[in-house]
TIRO-995103 format. One record per atom (N, C-alpha, C): z, x, y. Coordinates in steps of 0.001 Angstrom, whole numbers, padded with zeros to 6 digits, always signed. Layout:
<nodes>
ZXY;...
</nodes>
This chain:
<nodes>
+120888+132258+139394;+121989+132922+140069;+121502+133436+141406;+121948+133087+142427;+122153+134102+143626;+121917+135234+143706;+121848+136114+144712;+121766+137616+144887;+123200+138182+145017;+124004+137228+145704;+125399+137630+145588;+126352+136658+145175;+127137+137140+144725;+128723+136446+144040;+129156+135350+144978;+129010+133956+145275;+129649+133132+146118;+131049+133454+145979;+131560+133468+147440;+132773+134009+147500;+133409+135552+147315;+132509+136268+147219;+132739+137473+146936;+131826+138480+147667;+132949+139698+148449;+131867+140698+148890;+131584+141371+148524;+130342+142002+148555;+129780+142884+147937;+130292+144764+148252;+130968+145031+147350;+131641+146418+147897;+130308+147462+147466;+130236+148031+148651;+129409+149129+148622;+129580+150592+148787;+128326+151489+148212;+129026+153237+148045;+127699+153541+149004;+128454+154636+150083;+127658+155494+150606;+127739+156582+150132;+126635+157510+150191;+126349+158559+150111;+125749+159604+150838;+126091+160638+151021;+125839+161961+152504;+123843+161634+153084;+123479+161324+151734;+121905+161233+151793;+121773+159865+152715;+122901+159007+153008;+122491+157184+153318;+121970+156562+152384;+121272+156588+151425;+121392+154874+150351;+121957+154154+150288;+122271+153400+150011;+123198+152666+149680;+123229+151682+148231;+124044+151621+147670;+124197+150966+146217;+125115+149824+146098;+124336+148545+145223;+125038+147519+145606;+125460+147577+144400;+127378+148075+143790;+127606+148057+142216;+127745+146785+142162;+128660+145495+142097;+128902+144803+141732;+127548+143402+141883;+126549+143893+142678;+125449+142816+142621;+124948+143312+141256;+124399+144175+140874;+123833+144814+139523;+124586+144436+138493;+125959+144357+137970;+126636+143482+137254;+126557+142510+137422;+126214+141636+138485;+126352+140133+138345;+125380+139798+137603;+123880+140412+138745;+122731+140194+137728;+122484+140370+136209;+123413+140920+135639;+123374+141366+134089;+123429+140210+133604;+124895+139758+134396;+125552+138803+133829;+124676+137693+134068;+124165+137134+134732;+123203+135803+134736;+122400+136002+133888;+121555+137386+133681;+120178+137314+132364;+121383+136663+131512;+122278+137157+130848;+123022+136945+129812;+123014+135407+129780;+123724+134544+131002;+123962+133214+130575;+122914+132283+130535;+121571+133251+130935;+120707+132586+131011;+119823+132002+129807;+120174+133248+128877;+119985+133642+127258;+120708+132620+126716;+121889+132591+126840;+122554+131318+126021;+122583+130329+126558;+122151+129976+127724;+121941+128356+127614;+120586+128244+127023;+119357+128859+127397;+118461+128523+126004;+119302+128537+124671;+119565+129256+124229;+120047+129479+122497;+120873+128092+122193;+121700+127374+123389;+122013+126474+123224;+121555+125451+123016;+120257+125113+123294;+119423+124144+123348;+119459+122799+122151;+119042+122007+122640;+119140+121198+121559;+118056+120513+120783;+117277+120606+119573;+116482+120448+119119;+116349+118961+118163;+115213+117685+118631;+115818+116771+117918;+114423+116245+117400;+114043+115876+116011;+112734+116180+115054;+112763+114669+114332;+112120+113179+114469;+112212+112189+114262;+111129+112134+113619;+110968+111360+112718;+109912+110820+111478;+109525+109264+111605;+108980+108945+110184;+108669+107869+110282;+109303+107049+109610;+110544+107532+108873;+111345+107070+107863;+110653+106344+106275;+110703+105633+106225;+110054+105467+104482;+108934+104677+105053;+107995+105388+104657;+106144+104189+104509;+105890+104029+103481;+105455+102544+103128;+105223+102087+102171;+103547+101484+102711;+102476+101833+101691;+101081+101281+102205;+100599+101024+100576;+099607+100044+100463;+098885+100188+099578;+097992+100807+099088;+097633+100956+097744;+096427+101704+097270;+095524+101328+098197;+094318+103001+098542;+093514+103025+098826;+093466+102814+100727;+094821+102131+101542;+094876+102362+102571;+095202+103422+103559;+095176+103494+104880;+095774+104819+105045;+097323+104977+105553;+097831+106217+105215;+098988+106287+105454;+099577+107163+106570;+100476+106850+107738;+100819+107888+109175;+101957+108340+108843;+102225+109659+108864;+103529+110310+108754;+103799+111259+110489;+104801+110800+110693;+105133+111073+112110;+105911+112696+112142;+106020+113333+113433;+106800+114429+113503;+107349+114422+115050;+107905+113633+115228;+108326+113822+117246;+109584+114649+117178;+109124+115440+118159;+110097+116767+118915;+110930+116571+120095;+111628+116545+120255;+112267+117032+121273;+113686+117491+121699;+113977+117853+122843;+114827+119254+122968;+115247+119293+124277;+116639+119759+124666;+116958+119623+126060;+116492+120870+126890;+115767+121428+126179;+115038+122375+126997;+113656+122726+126695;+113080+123652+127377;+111461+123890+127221;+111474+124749+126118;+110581+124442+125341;+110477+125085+124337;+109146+125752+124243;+108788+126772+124325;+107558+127935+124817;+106325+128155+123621;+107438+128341+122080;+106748+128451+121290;+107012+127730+120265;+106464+126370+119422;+106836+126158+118549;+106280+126671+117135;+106934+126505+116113;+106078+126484+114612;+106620+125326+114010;+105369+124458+113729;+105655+122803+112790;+104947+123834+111031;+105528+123332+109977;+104888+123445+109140;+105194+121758+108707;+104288+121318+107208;+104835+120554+106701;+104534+120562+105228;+105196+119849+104545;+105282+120144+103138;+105490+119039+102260;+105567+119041+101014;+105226+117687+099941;+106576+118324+099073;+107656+117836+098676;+108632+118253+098192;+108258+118141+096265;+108826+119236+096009;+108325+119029+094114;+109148+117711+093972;+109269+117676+092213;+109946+116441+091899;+111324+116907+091994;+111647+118476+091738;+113426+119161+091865;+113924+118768+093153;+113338+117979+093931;+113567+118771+095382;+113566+119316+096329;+112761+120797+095863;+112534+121984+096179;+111269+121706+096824;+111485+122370+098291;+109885+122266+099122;+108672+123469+098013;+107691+122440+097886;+106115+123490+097772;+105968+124259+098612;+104604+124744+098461;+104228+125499+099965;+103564+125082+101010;+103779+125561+102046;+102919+124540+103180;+102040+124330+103170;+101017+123237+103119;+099816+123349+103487;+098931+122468+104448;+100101+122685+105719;+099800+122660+106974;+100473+123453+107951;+099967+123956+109169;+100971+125230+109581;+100435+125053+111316;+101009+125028+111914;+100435+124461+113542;+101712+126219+114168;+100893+126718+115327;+101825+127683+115755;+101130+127557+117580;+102346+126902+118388;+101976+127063+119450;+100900+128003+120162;+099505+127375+120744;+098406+128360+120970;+097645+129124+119977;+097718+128845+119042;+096651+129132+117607;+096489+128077+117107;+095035+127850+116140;+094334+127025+115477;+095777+126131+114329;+095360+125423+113942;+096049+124205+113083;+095639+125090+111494;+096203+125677+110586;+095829+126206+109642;+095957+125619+107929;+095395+125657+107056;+095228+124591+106086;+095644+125514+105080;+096116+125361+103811;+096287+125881+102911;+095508+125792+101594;+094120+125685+101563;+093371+124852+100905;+093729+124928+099532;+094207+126132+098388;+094554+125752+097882;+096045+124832+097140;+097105+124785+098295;+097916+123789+097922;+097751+122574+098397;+096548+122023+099060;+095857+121099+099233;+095001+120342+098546;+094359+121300+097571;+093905+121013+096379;+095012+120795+095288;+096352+121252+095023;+096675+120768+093865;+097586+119976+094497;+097726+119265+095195;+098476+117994+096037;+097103+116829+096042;+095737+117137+095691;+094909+116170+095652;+094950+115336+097093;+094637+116198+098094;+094746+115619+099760;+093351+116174+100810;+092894+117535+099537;+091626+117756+099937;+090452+117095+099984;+090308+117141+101781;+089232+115918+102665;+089889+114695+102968;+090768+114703+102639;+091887+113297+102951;+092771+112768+103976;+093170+114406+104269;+094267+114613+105664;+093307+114836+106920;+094224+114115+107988;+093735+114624+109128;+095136+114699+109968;+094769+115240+111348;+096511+115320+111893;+096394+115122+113485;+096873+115593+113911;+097038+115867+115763;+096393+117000+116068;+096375+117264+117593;+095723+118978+117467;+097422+119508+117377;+098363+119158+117874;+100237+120182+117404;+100821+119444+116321;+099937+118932+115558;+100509+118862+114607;+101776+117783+114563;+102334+117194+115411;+103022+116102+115262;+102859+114925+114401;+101252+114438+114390;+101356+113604+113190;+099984+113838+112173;+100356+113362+110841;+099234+113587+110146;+098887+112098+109131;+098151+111863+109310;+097055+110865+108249;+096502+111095+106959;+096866+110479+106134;+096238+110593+104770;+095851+109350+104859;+094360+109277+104094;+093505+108616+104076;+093058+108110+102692;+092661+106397+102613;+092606+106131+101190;+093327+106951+099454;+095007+106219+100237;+095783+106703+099102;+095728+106574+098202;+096023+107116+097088;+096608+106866+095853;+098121+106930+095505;+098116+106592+094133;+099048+106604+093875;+100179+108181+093517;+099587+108664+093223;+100123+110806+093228;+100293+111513+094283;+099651+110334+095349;+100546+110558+097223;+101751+109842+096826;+102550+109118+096583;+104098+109127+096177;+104711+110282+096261;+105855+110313+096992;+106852+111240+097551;+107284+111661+098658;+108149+112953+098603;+108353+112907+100175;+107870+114217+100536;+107603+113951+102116;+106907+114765+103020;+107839+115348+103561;+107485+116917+104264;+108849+117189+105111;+107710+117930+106228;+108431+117870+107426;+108064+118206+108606;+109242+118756+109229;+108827+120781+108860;+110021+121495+109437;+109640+121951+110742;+110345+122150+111702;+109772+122530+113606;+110853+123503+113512;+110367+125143+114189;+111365+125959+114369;+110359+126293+115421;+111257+126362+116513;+111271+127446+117826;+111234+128866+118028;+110093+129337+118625;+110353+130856+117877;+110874+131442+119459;+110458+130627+120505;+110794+131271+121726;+110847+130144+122918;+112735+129592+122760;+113586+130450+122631;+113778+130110+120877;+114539+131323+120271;+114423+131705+118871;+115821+130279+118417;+115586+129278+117632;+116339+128113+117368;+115989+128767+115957;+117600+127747+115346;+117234+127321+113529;+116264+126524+113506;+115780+126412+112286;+114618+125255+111627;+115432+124216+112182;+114587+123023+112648;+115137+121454+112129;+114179+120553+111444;+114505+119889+110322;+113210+119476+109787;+113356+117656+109857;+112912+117119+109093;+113066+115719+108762;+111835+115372+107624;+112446+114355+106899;+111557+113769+105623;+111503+112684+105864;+110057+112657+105305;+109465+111020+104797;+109179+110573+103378;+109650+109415+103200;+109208+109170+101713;+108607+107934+102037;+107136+108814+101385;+105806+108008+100967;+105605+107239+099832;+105710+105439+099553;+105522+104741+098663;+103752+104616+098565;+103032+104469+097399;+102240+104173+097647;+101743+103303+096094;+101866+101722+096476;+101616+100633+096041;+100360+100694+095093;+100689+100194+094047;+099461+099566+093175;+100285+098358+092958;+099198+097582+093183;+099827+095760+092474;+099314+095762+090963;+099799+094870+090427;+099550+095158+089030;+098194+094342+088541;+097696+094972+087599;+096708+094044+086952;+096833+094179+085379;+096942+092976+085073;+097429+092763+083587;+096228+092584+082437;+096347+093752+081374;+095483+093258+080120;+096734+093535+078914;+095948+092591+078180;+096622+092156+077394;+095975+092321+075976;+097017+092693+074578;+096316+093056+073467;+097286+092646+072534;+096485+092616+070940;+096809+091885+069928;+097079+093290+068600;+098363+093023+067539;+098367+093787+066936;+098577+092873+065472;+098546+092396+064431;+097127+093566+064097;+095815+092630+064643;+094514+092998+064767;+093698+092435+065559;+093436+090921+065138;+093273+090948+063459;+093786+089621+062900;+094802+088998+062549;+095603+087991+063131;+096836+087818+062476;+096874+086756+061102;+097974+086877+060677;+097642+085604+059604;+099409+085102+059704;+099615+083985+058965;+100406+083369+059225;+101635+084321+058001;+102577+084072+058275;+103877+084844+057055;+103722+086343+057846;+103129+086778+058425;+103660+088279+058599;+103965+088411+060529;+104366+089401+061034;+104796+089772+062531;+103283+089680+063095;+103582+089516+064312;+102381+089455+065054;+102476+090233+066931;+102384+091069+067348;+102517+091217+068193;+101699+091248+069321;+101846+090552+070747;+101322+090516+071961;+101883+091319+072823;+100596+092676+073378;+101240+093598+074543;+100387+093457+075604;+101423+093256+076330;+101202+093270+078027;+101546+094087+078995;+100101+094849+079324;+100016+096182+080010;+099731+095552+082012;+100122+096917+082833;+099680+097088+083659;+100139+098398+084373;+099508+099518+084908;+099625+100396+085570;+099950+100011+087241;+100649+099382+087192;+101497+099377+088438;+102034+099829+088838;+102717+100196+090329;+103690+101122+090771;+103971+100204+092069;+105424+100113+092645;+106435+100046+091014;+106331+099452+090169;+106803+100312+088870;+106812+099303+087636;+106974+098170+087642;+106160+097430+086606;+106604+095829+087062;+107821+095031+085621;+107946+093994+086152;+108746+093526+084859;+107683+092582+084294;+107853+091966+083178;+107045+091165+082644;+107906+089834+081868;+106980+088657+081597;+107720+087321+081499;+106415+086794+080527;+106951+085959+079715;+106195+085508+078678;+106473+084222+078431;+105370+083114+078259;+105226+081753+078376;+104296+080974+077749;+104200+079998+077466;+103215+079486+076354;+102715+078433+077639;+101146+078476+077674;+100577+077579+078555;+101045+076140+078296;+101406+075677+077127;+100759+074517+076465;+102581+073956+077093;+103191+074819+077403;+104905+074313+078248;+105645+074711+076804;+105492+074741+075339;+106702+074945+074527;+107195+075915+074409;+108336+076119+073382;+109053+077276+073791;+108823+078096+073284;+108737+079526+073469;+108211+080535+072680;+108776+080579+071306;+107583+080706+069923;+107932+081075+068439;+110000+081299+068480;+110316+080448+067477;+112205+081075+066793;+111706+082266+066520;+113025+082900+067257;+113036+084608+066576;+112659+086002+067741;+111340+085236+068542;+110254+085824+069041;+111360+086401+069912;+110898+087917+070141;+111761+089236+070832;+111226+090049+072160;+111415+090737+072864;+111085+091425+074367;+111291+092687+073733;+110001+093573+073561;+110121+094843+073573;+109865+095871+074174;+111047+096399+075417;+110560+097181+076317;+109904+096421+077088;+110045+095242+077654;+109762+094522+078632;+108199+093505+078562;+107244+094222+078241;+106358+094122+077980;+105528+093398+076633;+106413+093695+075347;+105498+093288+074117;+106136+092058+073527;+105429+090901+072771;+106454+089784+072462;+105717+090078+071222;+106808+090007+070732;+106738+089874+069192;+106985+088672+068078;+106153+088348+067018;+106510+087112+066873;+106851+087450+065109;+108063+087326+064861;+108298+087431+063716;+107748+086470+062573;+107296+086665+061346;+106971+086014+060088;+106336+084462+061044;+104886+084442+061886;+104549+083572+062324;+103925+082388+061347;+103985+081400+062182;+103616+080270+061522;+102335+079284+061962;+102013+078612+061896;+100521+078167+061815;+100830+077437+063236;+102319+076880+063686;+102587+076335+065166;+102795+077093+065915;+102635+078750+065954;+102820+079939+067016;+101600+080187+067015;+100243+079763+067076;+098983+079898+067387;+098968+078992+068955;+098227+079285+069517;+098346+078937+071322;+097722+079850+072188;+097868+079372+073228;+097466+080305+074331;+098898+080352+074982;+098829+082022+074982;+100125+082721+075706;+099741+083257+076944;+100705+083223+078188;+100679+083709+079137;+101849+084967+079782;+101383+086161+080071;+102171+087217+080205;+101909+087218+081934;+103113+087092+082716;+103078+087825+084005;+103564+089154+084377;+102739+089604+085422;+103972+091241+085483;+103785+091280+087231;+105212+091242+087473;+105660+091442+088596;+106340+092631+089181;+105677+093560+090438;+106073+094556+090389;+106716+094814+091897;+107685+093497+092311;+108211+093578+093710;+107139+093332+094691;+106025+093585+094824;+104808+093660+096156;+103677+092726+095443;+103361+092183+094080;+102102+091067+093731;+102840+091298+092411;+101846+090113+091832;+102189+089505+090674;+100398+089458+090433;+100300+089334+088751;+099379+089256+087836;+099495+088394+086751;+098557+087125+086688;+099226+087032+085554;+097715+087255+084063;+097850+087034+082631;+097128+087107+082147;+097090+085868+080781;+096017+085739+080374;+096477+084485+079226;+095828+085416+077986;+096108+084988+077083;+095243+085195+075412;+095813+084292+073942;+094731+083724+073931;+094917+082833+072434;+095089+083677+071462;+096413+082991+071050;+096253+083648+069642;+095859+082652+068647;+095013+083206+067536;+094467+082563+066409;+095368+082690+064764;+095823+082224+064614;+096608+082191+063189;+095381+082088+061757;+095583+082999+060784;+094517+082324+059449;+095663+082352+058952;+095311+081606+057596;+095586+081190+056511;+094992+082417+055433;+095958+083409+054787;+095886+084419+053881;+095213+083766+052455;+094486+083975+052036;+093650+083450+050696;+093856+084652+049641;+094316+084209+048751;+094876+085436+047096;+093479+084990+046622;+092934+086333+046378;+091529+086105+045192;+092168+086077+043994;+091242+084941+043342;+091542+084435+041987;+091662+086117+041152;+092106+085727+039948;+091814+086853+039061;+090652+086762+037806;+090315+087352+038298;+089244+087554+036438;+089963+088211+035635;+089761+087189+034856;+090014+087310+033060;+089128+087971+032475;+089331+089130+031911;+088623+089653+031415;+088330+089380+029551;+087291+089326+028481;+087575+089529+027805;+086429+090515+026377;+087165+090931+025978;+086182+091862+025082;+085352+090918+024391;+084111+091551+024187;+082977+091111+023131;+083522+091033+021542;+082791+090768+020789;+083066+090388+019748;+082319+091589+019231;
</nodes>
């Protein structure tokens, strides 16, 4: 603002002493601190991510935080945070405050399993986790509030995938089978995402009459027969790799022990 009102004169008061007092410049000036106040307060605050990352086990993963705002913003505070499974943000345990150190929360760093793992920016805009796992799954939030001029929070989330391809073993129930009773083949893998699984007989025929999908994973072979002995093949596909695994199954032949006859002496 000006010193004086464009378009306007400045009416002035004398007094017997000579001073002179400028009233209506002193109101104007009020009035400019004032609009000067709300066009900061107006400001506009805009907080962009990295939207969904997906990386594999054991690689590293970038979660972004870009700021910006139609005006200068003097002081910021970034925190960021790992959301529970409700929803509900944890506690921070990262905390950046315009002109002070980058501050750690070591112990919610420790039960987030990120301790020695993270690294970030010096303001905190972006941070690195390093040789993921899989219990890094979820989402991140990166809240930015302005403390001067004084803005609401604006935050933004990321949701962190973090890949295991599957690797398939495979097991036999009961460890011996014999022919006339159930026989079951389970096919495991700790994958993420879950994978589906598919079951196939190397040899090309069609899987055992009867034979069932339990829970995706287990084939079951009802009251088997001496031609459901083979080598079976289980794949598990979990959207990002495939695994596959083989295992023979061996069929016996159940043997009834004779009976002894017993008989008394004479």
């Amino acid at each position: 603002c000006s010193s004086d009102p464009p378009g306007r004169n400045t009416v002035q008061s004398h007094t017997s002493s000579g001073p002179t007092m400028n009233v209506l410049r002193s109101s104007f000036l009020t009035a400019c601190l004032l609009l000067a106040t709300l066009h900061l307060a107006g400001a506009q605050v805009t907080v962009t991510g990295s939207g969904d990352v997906q990386v594999f086990r054991a690689e590293t993963a970038n979660l972004t935080c870009n700021v910006e705002s139609s005006q200068s913003l003097t002081i910021l505070n970034i925190n960021w945070y790992k959301l529970n499974e409700d929803g509900t943000p944890g506690d921070t345990f990262l905390q950046y405050i315009t002109g002070n150190p980058i501050s750690e929360d070591a112990d919610r760093l420790t039960e987030l399993g990120l301790t020695g793992r993270v690294s970030y920016a010096s303001d905190l805009t972006s941070i690195t986790i390093q040789e993921t796992a899989q219990p890094d799954t979820g989402t991140f939030r990166c809240e930015v509030t302005s403390l001067v001029p004084n803005l609401e929070p604006v935050s933004v989330d990321t949701n962190l995938t973090v890949v295991v391809l599957p690797q398939v073993r495979i097991a036999q129930l009961p460890l011996t089978a014999y022919v006339q009773e159930d026989v079951t083949l389970t096919c495991q893998s700790d994958s993420f995402p879950a994978s589906t699984y598919n079951w196939t007989r190397m040899d090309g025929a069609a899987l055992p009459g009867g034979a069932t999908f339990f829970v995706g994973y287990e084939l079951i072979i009802p009251v088997a027969v001496l031609s459901d002995a083979g080598e079976y093949q289980c794949t598990a596909d979990n959207g990002y790799g495939t695994d596959t695994g083989t295992y023979l199954l061996t069929l016996h032949e159940r043997t009834t022990p004779k009976s002894v006859a017993q008989t008394s002496k004479p």
